[in-house]
N, CA, C and O atoms as a CHARMM CRD file, in Angstrom:
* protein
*
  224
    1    1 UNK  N     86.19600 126.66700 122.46200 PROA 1      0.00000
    2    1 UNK  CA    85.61400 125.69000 123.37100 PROA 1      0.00000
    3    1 UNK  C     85.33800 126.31100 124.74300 PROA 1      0.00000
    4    1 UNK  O     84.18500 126.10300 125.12000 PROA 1      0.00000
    5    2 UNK  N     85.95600 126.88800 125.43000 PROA 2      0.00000
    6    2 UNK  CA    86.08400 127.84800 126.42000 PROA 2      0.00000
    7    2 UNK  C     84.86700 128.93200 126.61100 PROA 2      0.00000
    8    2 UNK  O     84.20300 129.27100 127.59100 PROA 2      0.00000
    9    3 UNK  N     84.87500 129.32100 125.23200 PROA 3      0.00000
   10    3 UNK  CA    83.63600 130.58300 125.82600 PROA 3      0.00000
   11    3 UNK  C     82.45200 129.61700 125.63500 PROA 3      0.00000
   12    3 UNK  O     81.48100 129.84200 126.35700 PROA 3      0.00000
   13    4 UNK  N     82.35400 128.33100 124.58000 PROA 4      0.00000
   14    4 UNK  CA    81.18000 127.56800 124.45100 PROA 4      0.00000
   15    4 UNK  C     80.73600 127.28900 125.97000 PROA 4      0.00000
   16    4 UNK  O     79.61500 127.64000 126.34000 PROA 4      0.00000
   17    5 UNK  N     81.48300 126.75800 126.69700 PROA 5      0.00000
   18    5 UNK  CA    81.64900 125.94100 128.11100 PROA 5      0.00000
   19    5 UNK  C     81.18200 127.59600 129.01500 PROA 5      0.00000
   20    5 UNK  O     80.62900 127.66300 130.11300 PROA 5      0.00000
   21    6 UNK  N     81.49000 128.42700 128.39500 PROA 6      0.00000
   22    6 UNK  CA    81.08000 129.38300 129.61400 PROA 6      0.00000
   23    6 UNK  C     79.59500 129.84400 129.17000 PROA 6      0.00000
   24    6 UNK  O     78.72100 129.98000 130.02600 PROA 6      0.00000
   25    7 UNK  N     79.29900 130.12100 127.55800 PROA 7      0.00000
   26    7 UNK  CA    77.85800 130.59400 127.68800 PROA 7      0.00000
   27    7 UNK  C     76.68800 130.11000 127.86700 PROA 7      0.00000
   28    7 UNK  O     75.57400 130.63300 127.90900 PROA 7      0.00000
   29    8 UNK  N     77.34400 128.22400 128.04700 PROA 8      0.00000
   30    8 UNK  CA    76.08100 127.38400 128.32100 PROA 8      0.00000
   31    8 UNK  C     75.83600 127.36400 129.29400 PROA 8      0.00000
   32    8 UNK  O     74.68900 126.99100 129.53800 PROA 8      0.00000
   33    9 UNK  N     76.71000 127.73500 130.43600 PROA 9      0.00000
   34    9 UNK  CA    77.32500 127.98800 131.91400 PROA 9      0.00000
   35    9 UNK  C     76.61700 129.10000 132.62100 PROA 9      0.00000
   36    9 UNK  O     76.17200 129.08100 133.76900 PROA 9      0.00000
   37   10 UNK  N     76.58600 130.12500 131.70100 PROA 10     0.00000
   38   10 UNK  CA    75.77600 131.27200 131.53300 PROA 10     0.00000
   39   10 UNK  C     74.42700 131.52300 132.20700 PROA 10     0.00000
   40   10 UNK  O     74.22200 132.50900 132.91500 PROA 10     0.00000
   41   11 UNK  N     73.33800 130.39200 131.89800 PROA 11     0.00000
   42   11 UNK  CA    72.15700 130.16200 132.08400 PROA 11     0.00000
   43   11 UNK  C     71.39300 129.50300 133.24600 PROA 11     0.00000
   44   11 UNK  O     71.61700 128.35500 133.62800 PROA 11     0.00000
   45   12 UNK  N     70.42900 130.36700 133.80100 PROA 12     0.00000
   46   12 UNK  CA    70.12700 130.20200 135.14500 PROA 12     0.00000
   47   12 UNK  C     69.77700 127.94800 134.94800 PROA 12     0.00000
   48   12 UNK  O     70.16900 127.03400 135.67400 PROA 12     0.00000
   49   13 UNK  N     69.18300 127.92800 134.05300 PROA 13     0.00000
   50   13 UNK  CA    68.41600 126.83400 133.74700 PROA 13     0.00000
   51   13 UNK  C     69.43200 125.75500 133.98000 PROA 13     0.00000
   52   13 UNK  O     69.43700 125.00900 134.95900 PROA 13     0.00000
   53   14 UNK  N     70.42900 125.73700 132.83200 PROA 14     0.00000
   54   14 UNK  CA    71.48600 125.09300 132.82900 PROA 14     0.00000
   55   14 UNK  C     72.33400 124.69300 134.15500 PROA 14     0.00000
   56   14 UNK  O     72.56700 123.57500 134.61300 PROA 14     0.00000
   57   15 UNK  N     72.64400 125.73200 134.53000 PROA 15     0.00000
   58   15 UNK  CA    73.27000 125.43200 136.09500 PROA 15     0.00000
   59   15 UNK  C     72.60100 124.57900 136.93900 PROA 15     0.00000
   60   15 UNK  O     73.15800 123.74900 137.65700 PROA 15     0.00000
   61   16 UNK  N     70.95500 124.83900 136.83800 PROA 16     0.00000
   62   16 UNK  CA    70.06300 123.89900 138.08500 PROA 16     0.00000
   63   16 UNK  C     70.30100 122.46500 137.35800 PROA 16     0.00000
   64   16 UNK  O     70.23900 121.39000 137.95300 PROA 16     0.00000
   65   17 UNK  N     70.58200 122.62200 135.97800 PROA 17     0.00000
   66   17 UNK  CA    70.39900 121.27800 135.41400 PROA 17     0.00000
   67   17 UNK  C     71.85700 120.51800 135.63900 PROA 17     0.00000
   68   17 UNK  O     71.65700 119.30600 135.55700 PROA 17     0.00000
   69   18 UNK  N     72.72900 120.70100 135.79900 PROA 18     0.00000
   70   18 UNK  CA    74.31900 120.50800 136.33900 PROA 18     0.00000
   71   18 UNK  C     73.98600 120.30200 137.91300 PROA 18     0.00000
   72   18 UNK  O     73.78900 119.13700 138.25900 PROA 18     0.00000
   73   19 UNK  N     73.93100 120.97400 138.57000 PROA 19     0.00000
   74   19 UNK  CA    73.32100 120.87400 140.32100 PROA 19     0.00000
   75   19 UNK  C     72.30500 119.22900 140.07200 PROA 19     0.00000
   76   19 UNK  O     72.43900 118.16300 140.67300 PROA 19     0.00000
   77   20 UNK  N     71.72500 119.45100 139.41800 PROA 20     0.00000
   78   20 UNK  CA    70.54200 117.75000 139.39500 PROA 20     0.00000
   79   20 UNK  C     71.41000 116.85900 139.12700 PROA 20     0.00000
   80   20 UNK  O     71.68400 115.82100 139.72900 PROA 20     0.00000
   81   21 UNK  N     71.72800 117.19300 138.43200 PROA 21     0.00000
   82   21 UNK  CA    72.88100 115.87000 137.53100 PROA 21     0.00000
   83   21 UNK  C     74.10100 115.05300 138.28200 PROA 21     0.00000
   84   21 UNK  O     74.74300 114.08600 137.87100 PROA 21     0.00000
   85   22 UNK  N     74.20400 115.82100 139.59900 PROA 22     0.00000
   86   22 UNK  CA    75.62100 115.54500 140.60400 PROA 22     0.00000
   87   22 UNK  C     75.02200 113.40500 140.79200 PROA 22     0.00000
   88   22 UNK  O     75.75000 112.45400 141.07700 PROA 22     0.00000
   89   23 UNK  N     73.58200 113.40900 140.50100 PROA 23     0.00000
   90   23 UNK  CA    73.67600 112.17200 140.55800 PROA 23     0.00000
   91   23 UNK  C     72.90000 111.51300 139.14900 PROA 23     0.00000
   92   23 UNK  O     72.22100 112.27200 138.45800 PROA 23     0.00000
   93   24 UNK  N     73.02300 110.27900 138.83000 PROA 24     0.00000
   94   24 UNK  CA    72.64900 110.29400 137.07600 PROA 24     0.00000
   95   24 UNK  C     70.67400 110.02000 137.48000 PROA 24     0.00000
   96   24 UNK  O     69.98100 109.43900 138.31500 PROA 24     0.00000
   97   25 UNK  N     70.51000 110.86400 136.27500 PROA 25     0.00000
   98   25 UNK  CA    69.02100 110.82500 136.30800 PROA 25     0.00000
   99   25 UNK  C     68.15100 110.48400 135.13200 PROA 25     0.00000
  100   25 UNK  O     69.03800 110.31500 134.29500 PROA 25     0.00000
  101   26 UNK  N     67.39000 110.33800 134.70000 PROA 26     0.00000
  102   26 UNK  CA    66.51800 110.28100 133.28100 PROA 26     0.00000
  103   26 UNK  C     66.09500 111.34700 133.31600 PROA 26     0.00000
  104   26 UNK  O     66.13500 112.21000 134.19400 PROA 26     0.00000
  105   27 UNK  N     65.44000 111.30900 131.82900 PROA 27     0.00000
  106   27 UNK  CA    65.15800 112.88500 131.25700 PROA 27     0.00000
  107   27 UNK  C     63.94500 113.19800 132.08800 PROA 27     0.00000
  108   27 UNK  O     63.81500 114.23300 132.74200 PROA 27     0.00000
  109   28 UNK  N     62.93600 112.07800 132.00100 PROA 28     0.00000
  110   28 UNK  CA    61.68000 112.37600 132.83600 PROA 28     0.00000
  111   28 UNK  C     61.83000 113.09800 134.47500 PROA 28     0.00000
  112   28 UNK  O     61.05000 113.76600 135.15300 PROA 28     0.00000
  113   29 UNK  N     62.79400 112.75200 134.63300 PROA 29     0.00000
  114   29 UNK  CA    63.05400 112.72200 136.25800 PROA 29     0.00000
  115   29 UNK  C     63.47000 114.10900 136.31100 PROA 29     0.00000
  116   29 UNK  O     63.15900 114.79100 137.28800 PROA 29     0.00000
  117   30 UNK  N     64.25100 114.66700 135.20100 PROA 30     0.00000
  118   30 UNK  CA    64.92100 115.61200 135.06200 PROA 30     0.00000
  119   30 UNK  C     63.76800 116.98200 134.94300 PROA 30     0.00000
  120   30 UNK  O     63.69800 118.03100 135.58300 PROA 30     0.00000
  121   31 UNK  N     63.03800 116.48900 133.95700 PROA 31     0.00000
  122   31 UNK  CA    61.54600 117.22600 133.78700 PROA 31     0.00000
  123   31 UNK  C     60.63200 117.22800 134.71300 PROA 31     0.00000
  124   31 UNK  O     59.58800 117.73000 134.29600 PROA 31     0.00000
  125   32 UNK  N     60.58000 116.86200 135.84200 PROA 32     0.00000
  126   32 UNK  CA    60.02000 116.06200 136.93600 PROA 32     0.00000
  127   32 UNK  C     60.41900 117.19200 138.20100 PROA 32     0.00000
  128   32 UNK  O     59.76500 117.99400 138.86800 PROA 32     0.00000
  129   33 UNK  N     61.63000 116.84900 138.14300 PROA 33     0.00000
  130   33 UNK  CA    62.57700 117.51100 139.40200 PROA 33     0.00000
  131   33 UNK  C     62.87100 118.99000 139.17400 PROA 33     0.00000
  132   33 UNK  O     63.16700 119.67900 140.15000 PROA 33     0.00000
  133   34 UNK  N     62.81000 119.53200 137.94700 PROA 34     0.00000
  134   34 UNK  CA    63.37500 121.19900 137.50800 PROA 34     0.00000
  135   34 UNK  C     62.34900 121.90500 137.06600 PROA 34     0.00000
  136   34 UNK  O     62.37200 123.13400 136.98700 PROA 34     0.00000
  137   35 UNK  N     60.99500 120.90300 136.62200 PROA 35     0.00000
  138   35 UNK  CA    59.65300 121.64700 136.60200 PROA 35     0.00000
  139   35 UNK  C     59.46900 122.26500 135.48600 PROA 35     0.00000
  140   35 UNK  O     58.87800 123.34500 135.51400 PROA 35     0.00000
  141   36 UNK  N     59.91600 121.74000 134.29000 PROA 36     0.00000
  142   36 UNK  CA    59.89600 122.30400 133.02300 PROA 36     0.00000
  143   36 UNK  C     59.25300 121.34600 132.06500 PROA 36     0.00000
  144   36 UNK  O     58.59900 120.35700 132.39900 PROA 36     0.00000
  145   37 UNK  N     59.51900 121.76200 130.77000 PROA 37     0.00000
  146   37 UNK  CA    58.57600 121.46200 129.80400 PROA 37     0.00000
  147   37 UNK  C     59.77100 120.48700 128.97800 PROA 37     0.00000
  148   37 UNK  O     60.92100 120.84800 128.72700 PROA 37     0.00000
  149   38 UNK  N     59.17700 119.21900 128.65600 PROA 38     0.00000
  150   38 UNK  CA    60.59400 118.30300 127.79900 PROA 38     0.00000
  151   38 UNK  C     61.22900 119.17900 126.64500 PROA 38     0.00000
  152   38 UNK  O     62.45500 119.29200 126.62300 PROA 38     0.00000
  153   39 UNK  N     60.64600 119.64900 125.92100 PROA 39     0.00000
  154   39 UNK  CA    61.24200 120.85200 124.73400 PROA 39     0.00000
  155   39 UNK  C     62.42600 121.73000 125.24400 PROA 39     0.00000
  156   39 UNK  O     63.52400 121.94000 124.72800 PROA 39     0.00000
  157   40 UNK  N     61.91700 122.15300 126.33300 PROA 40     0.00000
  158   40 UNK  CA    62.87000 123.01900 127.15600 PROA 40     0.00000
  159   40 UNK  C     64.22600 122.51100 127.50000 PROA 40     0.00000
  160   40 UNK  O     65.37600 122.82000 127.18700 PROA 40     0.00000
  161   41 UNK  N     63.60900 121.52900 128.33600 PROA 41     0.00000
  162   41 UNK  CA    65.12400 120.73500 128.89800 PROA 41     0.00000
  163   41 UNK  C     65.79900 120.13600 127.63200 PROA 41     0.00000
  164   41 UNK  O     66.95900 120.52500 127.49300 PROA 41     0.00000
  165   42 UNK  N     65.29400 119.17700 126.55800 PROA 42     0.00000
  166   42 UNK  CA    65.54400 119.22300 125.59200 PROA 42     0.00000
  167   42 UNK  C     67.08100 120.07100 124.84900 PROA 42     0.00000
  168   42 UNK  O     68.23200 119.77300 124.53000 PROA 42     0.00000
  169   43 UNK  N     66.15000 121.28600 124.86000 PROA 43     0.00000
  170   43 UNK  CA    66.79600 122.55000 124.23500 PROA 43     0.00000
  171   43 UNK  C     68.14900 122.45100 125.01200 PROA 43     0.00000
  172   43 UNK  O     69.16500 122.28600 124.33600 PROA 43     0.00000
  173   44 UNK  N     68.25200 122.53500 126.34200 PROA 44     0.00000
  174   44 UNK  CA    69.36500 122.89700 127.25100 PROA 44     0.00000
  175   44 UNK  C     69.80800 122.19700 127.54800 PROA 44     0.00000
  176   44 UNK  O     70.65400 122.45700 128.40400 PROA 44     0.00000
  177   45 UNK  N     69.63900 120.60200 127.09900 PROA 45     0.00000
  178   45 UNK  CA    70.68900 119.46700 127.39800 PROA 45     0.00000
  179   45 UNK  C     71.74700 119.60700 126.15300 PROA 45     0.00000
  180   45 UNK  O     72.96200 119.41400 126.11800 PROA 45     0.00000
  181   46 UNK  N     70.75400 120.04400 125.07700 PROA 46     0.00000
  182   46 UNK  CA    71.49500 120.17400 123.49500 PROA 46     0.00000
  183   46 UNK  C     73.21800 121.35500 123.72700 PROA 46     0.00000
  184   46 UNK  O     74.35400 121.13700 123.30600 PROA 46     0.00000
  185   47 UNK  N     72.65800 122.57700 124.57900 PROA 47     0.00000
  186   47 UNK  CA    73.51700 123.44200 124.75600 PROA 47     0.00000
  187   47 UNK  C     74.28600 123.03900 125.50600 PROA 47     0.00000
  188   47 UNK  O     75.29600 123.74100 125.53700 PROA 47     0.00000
  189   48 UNK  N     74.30400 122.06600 126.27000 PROA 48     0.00000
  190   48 UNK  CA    75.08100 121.35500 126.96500 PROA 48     0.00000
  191   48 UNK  C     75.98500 120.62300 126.84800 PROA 48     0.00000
  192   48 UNK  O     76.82400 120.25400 127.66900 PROA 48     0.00000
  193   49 UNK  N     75.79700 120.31400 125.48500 PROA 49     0.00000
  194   49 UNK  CA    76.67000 119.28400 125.05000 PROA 49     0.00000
  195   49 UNK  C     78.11300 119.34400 125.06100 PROA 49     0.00000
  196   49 UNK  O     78.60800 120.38900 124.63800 PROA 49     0.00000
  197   50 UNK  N     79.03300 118.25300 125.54000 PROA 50     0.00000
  198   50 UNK  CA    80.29200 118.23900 125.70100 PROA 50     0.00000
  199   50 UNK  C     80.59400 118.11000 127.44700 PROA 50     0.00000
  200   50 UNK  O     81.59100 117.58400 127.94200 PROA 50     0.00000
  201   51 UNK  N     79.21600 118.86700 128.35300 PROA 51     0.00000
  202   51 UNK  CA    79.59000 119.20600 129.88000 PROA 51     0.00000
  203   51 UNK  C     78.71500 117.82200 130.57500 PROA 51     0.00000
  204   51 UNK  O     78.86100 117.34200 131.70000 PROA 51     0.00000
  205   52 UNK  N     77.75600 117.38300 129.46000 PROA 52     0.00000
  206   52 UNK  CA    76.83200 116.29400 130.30600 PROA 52     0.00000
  207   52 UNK  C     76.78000 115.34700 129.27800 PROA 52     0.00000
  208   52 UNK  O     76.78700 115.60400 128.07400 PROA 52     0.00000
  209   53 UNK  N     76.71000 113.90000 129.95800 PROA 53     0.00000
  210   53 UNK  CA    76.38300 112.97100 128.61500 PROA 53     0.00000
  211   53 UNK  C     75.44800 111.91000 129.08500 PROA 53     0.00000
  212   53 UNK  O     75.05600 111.62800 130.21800 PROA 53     0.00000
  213   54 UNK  N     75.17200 111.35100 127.81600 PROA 54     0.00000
  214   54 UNK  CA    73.80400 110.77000 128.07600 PROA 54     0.00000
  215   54 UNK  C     74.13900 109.09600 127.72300 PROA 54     0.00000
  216   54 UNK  O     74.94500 108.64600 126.90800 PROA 54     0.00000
  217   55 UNK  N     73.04800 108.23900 128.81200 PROA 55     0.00000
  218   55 UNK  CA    73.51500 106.85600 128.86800 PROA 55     0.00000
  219   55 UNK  C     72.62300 106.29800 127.65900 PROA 55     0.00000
  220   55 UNK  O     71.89000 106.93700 126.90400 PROA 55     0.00000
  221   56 UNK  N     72.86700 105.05700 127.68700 PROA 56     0.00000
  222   56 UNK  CA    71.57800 104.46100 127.07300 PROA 56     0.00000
  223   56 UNK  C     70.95200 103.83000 128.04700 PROA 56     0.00000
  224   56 UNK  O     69.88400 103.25800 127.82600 PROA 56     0.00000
């Protein structure tokens, strides 16, 4: 669990996406604000999993 939490940690992307997140956002907003492609963020919310969670 530990190295999971560190290699998602790892990633320039990921980190800006943790830094955004200090307040709750939607995905659009998220894609919006970090300037990427939904697939992308997508991808790196997936690797994320366990450090960020998602509302309904």
């Amino acid at each position: 669990m530990i190295m999971d939490t560190f290699e998602a940690i790892s990633n320039d992307i990921r980190r800006r996406i943790l830094k955004t997140l200090v307040t709750p956002k939607s995905f659009s907003q998220l894609v919006e604000e970090l300037n990427i492609e939904s697939a992308a963020l997508a991808f790196h919310l997936k690797k994320l999993e366990g450090l960020v969670t998602k509302d309904s």
